[in-house]
N, C-alpha and C positions, 0 to 999 in steps of 0.2 A: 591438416589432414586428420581425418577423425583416428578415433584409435578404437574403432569396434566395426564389426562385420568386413566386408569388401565389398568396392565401388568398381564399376570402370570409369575409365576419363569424362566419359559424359554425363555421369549420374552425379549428381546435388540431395542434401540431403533436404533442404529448404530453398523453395522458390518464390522470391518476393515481386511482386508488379506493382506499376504505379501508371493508372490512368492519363491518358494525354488531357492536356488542357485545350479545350473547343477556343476558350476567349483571352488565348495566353498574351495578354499586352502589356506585358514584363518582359524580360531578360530570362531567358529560359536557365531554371534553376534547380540545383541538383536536389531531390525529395529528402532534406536532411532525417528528416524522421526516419524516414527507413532506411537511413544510410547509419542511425544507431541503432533499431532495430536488429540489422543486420550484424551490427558490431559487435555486440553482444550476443549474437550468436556464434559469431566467430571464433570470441572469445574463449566461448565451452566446446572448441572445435568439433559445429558444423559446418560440414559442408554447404556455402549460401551462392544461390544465383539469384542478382538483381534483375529487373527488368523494367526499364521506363520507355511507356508506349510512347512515346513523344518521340522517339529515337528509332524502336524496336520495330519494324516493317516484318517480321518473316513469319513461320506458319508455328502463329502457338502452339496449336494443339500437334501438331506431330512435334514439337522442339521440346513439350511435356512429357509425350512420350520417352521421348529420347532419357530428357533428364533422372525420370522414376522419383521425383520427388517423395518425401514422406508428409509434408504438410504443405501449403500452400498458405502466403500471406497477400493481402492485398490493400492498399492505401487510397486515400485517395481524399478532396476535400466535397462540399456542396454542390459547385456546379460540375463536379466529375463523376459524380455520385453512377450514375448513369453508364458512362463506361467502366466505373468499378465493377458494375453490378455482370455488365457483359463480359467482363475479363474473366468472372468468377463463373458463370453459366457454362462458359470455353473450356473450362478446368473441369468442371461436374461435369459433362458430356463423355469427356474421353480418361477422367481417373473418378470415377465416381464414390471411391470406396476412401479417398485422400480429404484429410479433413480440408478446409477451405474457411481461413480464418480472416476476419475484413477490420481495421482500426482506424485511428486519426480522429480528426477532432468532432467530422461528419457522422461518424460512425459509433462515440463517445455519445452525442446527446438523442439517436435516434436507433438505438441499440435494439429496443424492442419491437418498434416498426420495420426495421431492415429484416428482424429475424420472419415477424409475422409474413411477410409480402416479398420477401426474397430467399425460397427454397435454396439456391446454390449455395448462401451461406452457414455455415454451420456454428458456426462463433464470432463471436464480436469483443474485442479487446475494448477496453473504455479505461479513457484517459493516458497517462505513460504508460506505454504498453511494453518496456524491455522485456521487464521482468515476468509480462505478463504470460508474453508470445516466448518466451525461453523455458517458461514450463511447460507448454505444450509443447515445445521444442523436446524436451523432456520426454512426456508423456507419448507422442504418437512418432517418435523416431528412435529413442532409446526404451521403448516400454516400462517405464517407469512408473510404478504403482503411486497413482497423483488422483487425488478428490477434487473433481472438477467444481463438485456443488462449494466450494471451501475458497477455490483461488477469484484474489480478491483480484478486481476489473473486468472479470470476465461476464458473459451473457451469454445463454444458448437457450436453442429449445427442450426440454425432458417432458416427453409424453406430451399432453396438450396445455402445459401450461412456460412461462417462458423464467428460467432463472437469471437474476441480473445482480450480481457483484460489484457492492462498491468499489472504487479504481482507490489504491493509495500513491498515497504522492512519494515522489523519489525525494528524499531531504539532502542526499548526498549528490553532487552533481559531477564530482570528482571520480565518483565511484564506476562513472560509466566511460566506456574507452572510447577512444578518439571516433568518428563516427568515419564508417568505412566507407569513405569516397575511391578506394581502388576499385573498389567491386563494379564500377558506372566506366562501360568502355565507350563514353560519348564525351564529344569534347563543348562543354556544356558554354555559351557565348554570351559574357557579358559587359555590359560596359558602364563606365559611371557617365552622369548625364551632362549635359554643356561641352564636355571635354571630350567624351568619348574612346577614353582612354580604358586598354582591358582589364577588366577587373573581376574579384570575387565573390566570397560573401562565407562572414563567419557571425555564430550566434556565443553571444558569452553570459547569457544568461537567462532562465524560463520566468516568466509571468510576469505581470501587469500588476503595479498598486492599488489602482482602483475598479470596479466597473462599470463601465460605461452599459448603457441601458441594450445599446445595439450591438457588441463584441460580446466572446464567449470567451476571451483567450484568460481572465483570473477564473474561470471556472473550470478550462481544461486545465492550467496550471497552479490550483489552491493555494491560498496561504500566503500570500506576496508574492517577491522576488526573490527569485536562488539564484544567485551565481557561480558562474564556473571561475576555479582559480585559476590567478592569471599565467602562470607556470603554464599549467594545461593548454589556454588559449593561445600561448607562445607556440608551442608545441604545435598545433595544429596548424598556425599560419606558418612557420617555416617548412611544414609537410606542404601546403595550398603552396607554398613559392617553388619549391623543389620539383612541384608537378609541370607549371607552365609560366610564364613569366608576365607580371601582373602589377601595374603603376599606381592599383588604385585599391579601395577593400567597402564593402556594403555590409555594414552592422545590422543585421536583423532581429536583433531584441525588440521586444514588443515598447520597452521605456526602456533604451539605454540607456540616460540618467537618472535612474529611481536611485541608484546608490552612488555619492558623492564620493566617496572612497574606489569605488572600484573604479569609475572615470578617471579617476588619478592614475591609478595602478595600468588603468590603458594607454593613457596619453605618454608616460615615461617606457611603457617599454615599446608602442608603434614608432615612437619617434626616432629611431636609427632606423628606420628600414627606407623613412623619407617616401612613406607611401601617401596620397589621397585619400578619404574616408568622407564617409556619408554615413548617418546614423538618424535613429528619431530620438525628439525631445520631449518632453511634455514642459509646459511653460511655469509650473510651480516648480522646478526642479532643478533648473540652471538660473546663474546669475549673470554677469558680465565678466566676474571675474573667471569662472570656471569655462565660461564659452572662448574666454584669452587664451587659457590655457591648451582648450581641444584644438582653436584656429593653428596655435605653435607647433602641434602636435600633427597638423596634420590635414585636421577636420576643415573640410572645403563648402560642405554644403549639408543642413539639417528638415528631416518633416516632422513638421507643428501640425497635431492633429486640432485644431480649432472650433471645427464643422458649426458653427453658426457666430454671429452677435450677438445674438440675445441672450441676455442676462438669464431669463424665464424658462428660456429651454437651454439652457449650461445646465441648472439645477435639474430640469424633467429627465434631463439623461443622465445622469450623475457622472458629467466630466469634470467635476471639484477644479476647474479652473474659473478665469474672469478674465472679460477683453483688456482689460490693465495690465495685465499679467503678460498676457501675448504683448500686445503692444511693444511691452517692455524690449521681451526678447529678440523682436522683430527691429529694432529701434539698435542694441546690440551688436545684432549680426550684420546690421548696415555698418556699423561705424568697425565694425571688425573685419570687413569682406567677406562676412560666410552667407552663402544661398540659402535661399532659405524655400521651401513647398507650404504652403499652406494648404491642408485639408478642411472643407466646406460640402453640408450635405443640406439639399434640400429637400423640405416634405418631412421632417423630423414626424414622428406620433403625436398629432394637437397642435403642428402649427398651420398658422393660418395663413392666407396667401398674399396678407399685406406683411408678415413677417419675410416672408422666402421677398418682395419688393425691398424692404430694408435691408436683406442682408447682398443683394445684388447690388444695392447703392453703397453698402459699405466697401466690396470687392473692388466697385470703378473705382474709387474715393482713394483705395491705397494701391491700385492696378501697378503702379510704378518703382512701389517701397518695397514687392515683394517678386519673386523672381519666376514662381509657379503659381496658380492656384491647380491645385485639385481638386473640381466640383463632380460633387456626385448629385447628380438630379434623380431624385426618386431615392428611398430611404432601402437598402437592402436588408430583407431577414432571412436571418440564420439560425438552426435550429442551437437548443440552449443559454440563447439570449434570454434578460429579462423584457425585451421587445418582444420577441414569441410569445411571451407567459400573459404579458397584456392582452396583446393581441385576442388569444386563446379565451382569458376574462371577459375580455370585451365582446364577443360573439365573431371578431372580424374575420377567424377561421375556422371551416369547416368543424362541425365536435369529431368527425373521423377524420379529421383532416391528415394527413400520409406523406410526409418526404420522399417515400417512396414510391407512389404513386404520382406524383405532384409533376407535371410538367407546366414551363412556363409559358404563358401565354406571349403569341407572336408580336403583338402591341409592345411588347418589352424592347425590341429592334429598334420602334422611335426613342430611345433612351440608350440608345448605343449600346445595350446588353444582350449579350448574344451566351450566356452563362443559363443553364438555368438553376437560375434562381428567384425567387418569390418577392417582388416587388410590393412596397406599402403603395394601395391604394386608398386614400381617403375623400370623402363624398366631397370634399370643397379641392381636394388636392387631386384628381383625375387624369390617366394617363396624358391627354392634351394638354391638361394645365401644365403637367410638369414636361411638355413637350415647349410649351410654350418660356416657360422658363429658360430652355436649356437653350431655344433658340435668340432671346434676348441676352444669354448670358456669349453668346457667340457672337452675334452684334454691338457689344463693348469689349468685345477680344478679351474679355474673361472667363472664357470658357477653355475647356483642357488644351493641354498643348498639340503644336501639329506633328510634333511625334506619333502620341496616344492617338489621333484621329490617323496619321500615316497605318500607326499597327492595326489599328481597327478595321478597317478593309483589306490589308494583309490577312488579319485572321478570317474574316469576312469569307473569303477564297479558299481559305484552308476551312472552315465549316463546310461549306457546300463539298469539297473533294472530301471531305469524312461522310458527312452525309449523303454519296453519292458511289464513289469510286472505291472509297475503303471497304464498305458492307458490302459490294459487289467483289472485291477480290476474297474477302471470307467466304462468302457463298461459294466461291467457284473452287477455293482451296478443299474446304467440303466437300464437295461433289467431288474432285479429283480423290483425295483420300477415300469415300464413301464406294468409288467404282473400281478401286484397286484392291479393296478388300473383297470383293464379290469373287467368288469360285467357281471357275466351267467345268463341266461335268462331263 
């Protein structure tokens, strides 16, 4: 409860959203980010209301009303960009005078674009945003005399030009409280794979060792890997057991074995709980011995981000691995029984199309050794990559080119992407080529699984009822509020 002015029961002092996913062929997953966002708000008790439209069916803009928020947060990633932007327009329509602040990782590398071409936002959080969004927490709900030009992460517009604040990174990872999964009244569904068994998902530590040419995630989280102590991560999973009852648990660290120590410090305290686990590897990282360890511990099943064979493009993308190295590990988790995903992306930047032929024959060659492939045909970019940045050098986008503006062309559909997002097109590598790949890679049944193809026309059906049925009952909510307001004289 906050300890300054007076609420009624419906008023919130912060209302957080989090855009639905058009091309969700995952396990629908609670938005951790703003579940610490949130937490930290909490913490300096405000009053917070989550909302994730994946879930949330009813009439925003009267349920804004209702709440009287003081500030408004909105999340979201690349291909939700889009409903970010309409959740926020919702907010500006009917509280126009309420700041409307938008973060995450989409909103970290195109901070000045969103501000230029998206009026309804007012601010942009860049990078970990607790601390960012807790001072404006600060500022537009406790009036708190705060120098916007000063706080580091942020961006906005002043006058006509646009100020952008470098993001500092949180060194302390312990320092931020448990992330508020109460505040999500959805009972969010997931399960681990082969077995099907219910399951959840905790993160125990932020960033990546290396860069890869086509992720942003050591850019949004600087400086290596930080972990969280394992105290804390105890902590958190006995709160996730306490909630609903769960056989199995989904590691979502970007490199859960970037630190050999703290997989230690995992493997002895998950191993009373006698739970399943799934986590990612990178293959300079584990040995056989430490993979004995996580199998005893628990670990059922790992993904190897691999994305090619070739020696020539491992170094062009700076994934500092070698197919020996995989090989290895792969070779390992056979003789261990752990599953294993292999990630595989074709159309890399400069590769040719007798390479993407090799690495298809590499995939038949071991179809049997490995339990998944995951191929991505057609290279995806995301804004903050050092693939953008090429890209950008290279002439291959637009010089005004606009994430904000940026919709994806329909051709994208043959590539089973229904996200928008920005697909590498290259003059030897063209939408049919890599059509045609994707459909030889499903004629040696190494092509994705018939799961990801089952979700994939599940979501297929839910796009069409978003783009058809959902902006039709907004319309009509509108109009129904819009004639109830009107006065007879």
């Amino acid at each position: 409860m906050s300890n300054y002015g007076t609420h009624t029961n419906d008023e919130f002092d912060v209302v957080l959203a989090y855009p639905a996913e058009r091309n969700n062929l995952f396990d629908q997953m609670l938005p951790l980010g703003l579940a610490s966002i949130a937490a930290v708000a909490e913490q300096h008790d405000y009053r917070v209301k989550i909302l994730d439209f994946q879930f949330y069916k009813n009439d925003f803009q009267h349920d804004l009303l209702r709440w009287n928020p003081k500030i408004i947060g909105i999340g979201g990633t690349t291909p939700t960009r889009k409903e970010s932007f309409r959740i926020a327009n919702a907010a500006k329509n009917v509280l126009p005078e309420v700041p409307v602040v938008y973060g995450g990782v989409h909103a970290t590398f195109t901070a000045e674009d969103t501000l230029r071409h998206v009026s309804s936002i007012d601010y942009v959080v860049q990078g970990e945003g607790e601390y960012t969004f807790l001072s404006l927490c600060h500022k537009f709900v406790r009036n708190t005399n705060l120098d916007l030009t000063t706080l580091n992460g942020l961006a906005f517009r002043s006058d006509e030009t646009i100020i952008s604040n470098a993001p500092e990174r949180i060194d302390d990872l312990d320092a931020l409280p448990m992330p508020a999964r109460h505040l999500f009244e959805n009972d969010y569904k997931m399960s681990i794979d082969f077995l099907g068994l219910d399951a959840d998902f905790l993160m125990t530590s932020r960033g990546c060792p290396v860069m890869c040419t086509f992720c942003s995630a050591s850019r949004m989280f600087p400086g290596g890997v930080r972990l969280r102590s394992m105290k804390l991560v105890q902590e958190e999973l006995e709160y996730v057991l306490s909630r609903k009852p769960i056989r199995a648990l989904k590691i979502f660290d970007s490199t859960f074995t970037a630190n050999r120590e703290h997989v230690l410090e995992f493997c002895a305290m998950i191993k009373p709980y006698n739970l399943l686990w799934e986590c990612e590897v990178r293959a300079d990282t584990v040995d056989r011995e430490l993979l004995a360890i996580m199998k005893d511990a628990g670990c059922f099943y790992v993904d190897i981000g691999m994305e090619t064979s070739n020696e020539r493009l491992l170094k062009s993308i700076a994934k500092k691995i070698t197919v020996p190295q995989v090989e290895n590990v792969l070779r390992w988790c056979r003789e261990l029984g752990i599953r294993t995903k292999l990630f595989f992306i074709y159309g890399h930047l400069g590769e040719t199309y007798e390479e993407c032929k090799n690495d298809m024959t590499y995939v038949k060659k071991h179809r049997k050794e490995i339990n998944v492939f995951a191929n991505s045909v057609g290279l995806r970019v995301y804004p903050g990559t050092s693939l953008e940045k090429r890209m950008k050098s290279a002439g291959m986008l637009p010089a005004k080119f606009s994430w904000a503006q940026f919709t994806r062309p329909k051709r994208n559909l043959l590539l089973m992407e229904m996200g928008d997002v920005l697909i590498l097109e290259q003059q030897h590598l063209s939408i049919i080529r890599l059509l045609g790949i994707s459909l030889r890679l499903d004629l040696q049944l190494t092509n994705l699984s018939t799961e990801y193809v089952r979700r994939f026309f599940v979501n297929l059906v839910k796009t069409l009822y978003r783009s058809t049925v959902q902006p039709l009952r907004w319309v009509r909510q509108t109009a129904v509020r819009s004639f109830s307001t009107i006065r007879v004289f």
